[in-house]
SETI-772732 format. One record per residue (C-alpha): residue number from 1; residue in three letters; x, y, z. Coordinates in steps of 0.05 Angstrom, whole numbers, plus 5000, padded with zeros to 4 digits. Layout:
N
r nr NUM, rest ALA, u X, v Y, w Z
...
This chain:
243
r nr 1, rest UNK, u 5000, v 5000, w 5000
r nr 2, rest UNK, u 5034, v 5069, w 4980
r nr 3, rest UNK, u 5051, v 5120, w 5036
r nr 4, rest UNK, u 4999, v 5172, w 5021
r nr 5, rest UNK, u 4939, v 5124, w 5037
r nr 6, rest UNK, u 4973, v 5102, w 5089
r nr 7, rest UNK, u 4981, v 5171, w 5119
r nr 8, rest UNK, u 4900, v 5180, w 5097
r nr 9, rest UNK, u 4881, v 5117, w 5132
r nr 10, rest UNK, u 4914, v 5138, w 5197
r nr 11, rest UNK, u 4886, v 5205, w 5195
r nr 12, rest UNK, u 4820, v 5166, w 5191
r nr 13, rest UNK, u 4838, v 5122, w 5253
r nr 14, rest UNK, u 4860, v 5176, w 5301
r nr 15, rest UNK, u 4787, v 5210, w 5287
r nr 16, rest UNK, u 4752, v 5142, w 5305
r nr 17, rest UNK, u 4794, v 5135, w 5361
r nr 18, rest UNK, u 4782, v 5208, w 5388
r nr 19, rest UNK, u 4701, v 5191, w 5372
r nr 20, rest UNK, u 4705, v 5124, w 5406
r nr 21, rest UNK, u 4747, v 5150, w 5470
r nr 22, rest UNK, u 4694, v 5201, w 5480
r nr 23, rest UNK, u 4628, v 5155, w 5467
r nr 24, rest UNK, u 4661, v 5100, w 5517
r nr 25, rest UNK, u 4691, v 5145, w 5566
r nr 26, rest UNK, u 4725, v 5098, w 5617
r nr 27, rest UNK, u 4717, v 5030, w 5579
r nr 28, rest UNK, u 4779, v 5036, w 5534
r nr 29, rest UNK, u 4779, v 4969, w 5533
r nr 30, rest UNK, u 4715, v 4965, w 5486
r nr 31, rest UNK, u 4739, v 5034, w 5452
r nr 32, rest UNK, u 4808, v 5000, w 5434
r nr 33, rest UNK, u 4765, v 4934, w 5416
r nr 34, rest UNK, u 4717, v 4966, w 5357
r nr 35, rest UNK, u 4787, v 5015, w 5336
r nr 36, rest UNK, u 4816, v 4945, w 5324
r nr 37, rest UNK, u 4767, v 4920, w 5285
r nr 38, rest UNK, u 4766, v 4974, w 5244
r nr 39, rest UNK, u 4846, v 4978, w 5237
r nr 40, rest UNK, u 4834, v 4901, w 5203
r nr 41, rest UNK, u 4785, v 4916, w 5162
r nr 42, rest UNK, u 4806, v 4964, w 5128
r nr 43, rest UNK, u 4877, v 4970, w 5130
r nr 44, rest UNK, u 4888, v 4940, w 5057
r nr 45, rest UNK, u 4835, v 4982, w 5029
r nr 46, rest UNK, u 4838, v 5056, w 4998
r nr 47, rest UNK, u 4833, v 5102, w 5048
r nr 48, rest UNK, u 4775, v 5127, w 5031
r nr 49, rest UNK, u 4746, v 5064, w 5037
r nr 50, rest UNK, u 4754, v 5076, w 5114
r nr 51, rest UNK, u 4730, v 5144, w 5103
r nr 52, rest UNK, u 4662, v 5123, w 5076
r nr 53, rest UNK, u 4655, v 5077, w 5133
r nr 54, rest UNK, u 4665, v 5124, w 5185
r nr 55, rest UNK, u 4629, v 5177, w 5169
r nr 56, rest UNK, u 4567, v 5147, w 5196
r nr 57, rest UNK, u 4584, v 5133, w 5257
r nr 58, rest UNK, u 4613, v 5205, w 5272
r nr 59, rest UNK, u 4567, v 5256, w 5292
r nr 60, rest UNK, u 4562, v 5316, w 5248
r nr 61, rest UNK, u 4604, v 5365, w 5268
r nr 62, rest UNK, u 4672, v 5309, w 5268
r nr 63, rest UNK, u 4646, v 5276, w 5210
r nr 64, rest UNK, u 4650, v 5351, w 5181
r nr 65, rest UNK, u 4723, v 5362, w 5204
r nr 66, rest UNK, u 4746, v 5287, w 5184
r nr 67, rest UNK, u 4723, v 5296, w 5111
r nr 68, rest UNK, u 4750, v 5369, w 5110
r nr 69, rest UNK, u 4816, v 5348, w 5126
r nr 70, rest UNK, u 4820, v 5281, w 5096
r nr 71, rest UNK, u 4802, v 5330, w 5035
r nr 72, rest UNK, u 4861, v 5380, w 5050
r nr 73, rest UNK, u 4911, v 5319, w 5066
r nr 74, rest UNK, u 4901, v 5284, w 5002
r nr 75, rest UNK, u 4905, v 5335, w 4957
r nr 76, rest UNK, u 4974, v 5365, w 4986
r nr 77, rest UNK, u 5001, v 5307, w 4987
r nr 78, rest UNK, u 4976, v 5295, w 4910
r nr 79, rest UNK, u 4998, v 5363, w 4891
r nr 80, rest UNK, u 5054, v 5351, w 4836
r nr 81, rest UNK, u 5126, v 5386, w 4854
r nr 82, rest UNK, u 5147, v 5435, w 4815
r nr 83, rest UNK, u 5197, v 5424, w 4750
r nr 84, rest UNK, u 5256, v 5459, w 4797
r nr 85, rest UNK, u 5243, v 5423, w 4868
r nr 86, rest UNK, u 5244, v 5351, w 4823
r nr 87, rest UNK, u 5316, v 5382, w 4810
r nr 88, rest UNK, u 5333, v 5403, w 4877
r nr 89, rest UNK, u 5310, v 5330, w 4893
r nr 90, rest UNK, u 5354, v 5294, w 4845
r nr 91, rest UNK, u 5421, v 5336, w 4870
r nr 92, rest UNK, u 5410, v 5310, w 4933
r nr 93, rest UNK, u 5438, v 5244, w 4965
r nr 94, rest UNK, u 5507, v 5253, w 4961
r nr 95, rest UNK, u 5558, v 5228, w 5013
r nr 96, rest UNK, u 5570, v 5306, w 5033
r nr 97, rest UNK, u 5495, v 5314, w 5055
r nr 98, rest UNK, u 5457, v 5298, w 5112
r nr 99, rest UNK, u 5440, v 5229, w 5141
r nr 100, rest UNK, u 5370, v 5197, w 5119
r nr 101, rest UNK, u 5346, v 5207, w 5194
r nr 102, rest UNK, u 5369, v 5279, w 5203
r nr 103, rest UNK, u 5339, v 5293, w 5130
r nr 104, rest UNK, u 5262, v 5262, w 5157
r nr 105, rest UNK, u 5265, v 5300, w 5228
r nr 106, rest UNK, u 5283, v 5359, w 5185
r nr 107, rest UNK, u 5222, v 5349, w 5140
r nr 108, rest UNK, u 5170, v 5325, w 5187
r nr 109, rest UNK, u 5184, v 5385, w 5231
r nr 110, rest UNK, u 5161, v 5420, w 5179
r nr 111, rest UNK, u 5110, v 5382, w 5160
r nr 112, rest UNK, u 5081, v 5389, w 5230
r nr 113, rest UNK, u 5072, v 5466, w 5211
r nr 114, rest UNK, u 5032, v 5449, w 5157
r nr 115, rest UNK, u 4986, v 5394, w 5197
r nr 116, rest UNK, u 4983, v 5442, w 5259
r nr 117, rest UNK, u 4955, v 5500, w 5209
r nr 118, rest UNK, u 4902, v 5454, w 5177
r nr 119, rest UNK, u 4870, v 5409, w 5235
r nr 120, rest UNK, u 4827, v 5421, w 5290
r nr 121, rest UNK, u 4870, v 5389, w 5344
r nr 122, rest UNK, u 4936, v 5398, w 5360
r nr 123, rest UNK, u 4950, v 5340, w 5391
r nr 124, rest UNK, u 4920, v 5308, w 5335
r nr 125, rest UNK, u 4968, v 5342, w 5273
r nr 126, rest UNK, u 5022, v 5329, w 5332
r nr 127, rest UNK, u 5006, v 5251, w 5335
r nr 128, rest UNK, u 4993, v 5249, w 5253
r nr 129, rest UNK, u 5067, v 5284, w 5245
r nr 130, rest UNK, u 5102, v 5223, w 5287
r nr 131, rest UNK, u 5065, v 5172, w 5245
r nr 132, rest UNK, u 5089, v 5206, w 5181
r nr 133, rest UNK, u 5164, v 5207, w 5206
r nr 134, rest UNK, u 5146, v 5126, w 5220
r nr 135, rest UNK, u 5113, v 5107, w 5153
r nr 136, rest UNK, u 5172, v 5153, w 5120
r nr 137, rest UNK, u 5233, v 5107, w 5155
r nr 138, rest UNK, u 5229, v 5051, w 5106
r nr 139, rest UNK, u 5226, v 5101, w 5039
r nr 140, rest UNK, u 5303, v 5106, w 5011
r nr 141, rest UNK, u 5334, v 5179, w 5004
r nr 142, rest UNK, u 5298, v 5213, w 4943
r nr 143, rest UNK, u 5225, v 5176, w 4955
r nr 144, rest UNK, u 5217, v 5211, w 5019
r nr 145, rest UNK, u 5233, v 5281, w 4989
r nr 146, rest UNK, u 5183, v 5257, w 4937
r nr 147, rest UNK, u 5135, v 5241, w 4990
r nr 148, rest UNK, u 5139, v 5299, w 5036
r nr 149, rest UNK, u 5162, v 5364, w 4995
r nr 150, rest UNK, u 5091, v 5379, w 4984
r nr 151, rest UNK, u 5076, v 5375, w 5053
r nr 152, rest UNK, u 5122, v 5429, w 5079
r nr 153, rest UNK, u 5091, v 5500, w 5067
r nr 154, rest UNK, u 5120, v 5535, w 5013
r nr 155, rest UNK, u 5154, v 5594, w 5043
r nr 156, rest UNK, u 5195, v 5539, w 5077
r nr 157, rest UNK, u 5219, v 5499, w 5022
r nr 158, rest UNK, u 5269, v 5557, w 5009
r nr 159, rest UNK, u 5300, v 5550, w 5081
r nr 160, rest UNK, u 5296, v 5475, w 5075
r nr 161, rest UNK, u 5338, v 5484, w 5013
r nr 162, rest UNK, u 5394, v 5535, w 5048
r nr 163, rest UNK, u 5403, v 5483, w 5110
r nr 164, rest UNK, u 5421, v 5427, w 5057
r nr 165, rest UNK, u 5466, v 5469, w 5025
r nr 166, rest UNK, u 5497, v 5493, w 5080
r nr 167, rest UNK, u 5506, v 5426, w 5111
r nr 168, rest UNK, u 5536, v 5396, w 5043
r nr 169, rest UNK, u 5585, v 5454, w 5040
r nr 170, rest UNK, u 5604, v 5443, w 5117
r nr 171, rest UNK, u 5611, v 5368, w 5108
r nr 172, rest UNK, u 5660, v 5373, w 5039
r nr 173, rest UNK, u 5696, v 5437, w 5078
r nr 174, rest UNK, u 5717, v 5389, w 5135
r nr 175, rest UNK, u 5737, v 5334, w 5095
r nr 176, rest UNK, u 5785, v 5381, w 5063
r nr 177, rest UNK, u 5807, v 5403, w 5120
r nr 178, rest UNK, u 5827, v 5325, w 5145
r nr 179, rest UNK, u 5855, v 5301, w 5082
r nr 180, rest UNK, u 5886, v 5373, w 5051
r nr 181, rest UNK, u 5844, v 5374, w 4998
r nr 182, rest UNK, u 5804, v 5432, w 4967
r nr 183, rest UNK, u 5729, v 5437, w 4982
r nr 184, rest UNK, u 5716, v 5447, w 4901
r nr 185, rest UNK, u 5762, v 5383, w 4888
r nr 186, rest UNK, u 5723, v 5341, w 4925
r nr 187, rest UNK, u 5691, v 5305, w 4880
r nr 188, rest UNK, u 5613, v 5266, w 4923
r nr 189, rest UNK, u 5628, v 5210, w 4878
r nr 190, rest UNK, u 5705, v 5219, w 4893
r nr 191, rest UNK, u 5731, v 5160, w 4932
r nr 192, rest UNK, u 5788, v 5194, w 4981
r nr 193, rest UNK, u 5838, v 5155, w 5018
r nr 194, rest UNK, u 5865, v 5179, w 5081
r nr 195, rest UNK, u 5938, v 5199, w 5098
r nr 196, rest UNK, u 5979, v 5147, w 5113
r nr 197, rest UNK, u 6007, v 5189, w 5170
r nr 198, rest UNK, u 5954, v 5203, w 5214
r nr 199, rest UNK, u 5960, v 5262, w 5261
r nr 200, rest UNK, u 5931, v 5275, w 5319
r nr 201, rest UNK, u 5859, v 5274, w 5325
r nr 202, rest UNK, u 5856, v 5238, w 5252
r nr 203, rest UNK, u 5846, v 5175, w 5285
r nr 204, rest UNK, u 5778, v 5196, w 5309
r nr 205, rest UNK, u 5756, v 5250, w 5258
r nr 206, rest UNK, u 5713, v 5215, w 5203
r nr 207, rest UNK, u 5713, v 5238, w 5136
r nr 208, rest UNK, u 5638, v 5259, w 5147
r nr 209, rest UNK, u 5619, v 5315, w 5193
r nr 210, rest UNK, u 5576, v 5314, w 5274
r nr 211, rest UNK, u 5505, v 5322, w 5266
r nr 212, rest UNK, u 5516, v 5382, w 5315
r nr 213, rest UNK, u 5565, v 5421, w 5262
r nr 214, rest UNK, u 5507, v 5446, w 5228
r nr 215, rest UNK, u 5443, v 5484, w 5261
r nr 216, rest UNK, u 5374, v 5447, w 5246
r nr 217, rest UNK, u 5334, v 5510, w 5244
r nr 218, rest UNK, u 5271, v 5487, w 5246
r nr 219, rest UNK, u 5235, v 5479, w 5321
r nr 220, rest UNK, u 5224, v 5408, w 5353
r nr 221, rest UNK, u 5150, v 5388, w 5351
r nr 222, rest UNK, u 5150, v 5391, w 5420
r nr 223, rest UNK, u 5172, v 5464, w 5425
r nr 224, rest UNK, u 5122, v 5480, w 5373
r nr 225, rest UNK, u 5070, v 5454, w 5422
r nr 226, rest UNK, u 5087, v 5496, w 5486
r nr 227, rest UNK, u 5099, v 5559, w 5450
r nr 228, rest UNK, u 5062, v 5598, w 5498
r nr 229, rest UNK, u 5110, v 5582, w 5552
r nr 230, rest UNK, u 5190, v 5586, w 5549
r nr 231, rest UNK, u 5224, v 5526, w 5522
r nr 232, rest UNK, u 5259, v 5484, w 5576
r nr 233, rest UNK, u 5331, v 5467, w 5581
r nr 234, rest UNK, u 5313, v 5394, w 5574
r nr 235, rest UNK, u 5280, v 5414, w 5502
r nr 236, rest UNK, u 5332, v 5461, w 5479
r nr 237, rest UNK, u 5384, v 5394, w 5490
r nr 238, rest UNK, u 5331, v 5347, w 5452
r nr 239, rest UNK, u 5330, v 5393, w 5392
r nr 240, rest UNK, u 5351, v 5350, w 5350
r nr 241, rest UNK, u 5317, v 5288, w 5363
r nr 242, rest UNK, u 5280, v 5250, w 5329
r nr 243, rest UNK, u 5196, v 5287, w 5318
């Protein structure tokens, strides 16, 4: 089943769930019974499959908000990427840029900002952003651009673009650095041996860069959640961790 109807058929899930923990109150035990069901039915069917299913059993008002945005959430994430963004895409992926991992928490942070604009609950566009970065773990390097791109609101796809550049240019200016060689030499698809003579500290500098060299400069989820109040110490540590 592809990502996007995946995404869809979650988004369908956490209404039913919010719907059947307020019907049953204390019994979760029924509520997480029918959810269940539900889950097995449907999970190999088109999400709107679910959709159709549940929009009886909603009352009015949430089967209003579930179908407004399953609506919104399908077509983003249908909306074709622009000629110059399929290019960005395709320069990416090089051993000077960013790790898979640090790539998604980068994107889904973002993609968070668009949920938390769009959906009644916070928690909610909160809960739906973790289960993107989940469903997005098994996609290889240019698939989850692909995927997510059209989920991060366009006046951030700029900055999302300067913090990969930046982090390439970092990465290739430390490896020349180590190994003497010029940033503009250094070929991605270059394969560079190391000095025989290792100096100090070349024994335990890698030819790619820390994580922590370049800024993420996008806020955690969970800052993006509390900010009425100022952000722990705690949170401004976890910055970089995983959404």
């Amino acid at each position: 089943m592809e990502f996007r109807n995946y995404v869809l058929l979650e988004l369908c899930w956490l209404h039913f769930e919010k719907h059947l923990v307020t019907t049953h109150g204390q019994d979760r035990r029924q509520a997480s019974a029918r959810l269940s069901g539900h889950k097995k039915a449907f999970h190999n069917q088109a999400a709107v499959s679910s959709l159709e299913a549940l929009i009886d059993k909603l009352d009015e008002a949430s089967a209003d908000c579930l179908q407004m945005e399953f609506r919104f959430l399908q077509n983003t994430m249908e909306r074709p990427l622009r000629r110059n963004d399929i290019a960005w895409i395709l320069s990416t992926g090089s051993q000077w840029g960013p790790s898979k991992q640090l790539t998604l928490q980068c994107l889904c942070r973002l993609v968070f900002r668009t949920l938390s604009a769009n959906m009644a609950s916070l928690h909610m566009a909160q809960t739906l952003a973790r289960i993107i970065h989940d469903r997005a773990l098994p996609l290889w390097y240019h698939p989850t651009f692909v995927a997510l791109l059209p989920l991060v609101p366009k006046n951030d796809v700029g900055r999302l673009q300067d913090w990969y550049a930046n982090y390439v240019f970092q990465s290739r200016s430390h490896h020349a650095l180590l190994y003497g060689q010029q940033p503009a030499e250094a070929e991605p698809n270059q394969d560079v041996q190391p000095p025989s003579d290792t100096g100090a500290g070349s024994s335990t500098d890698g030819p790619r860069q820390d994580q922590a060299m370049v800024e993420i400069p996008f806020p955690a989820i969970e800052e993006a959640t509390h900010t009425s109040s100022a952000p722990s110490s705690s949170s401004r540590n976890n910055a970089g961790a995983a959404p």
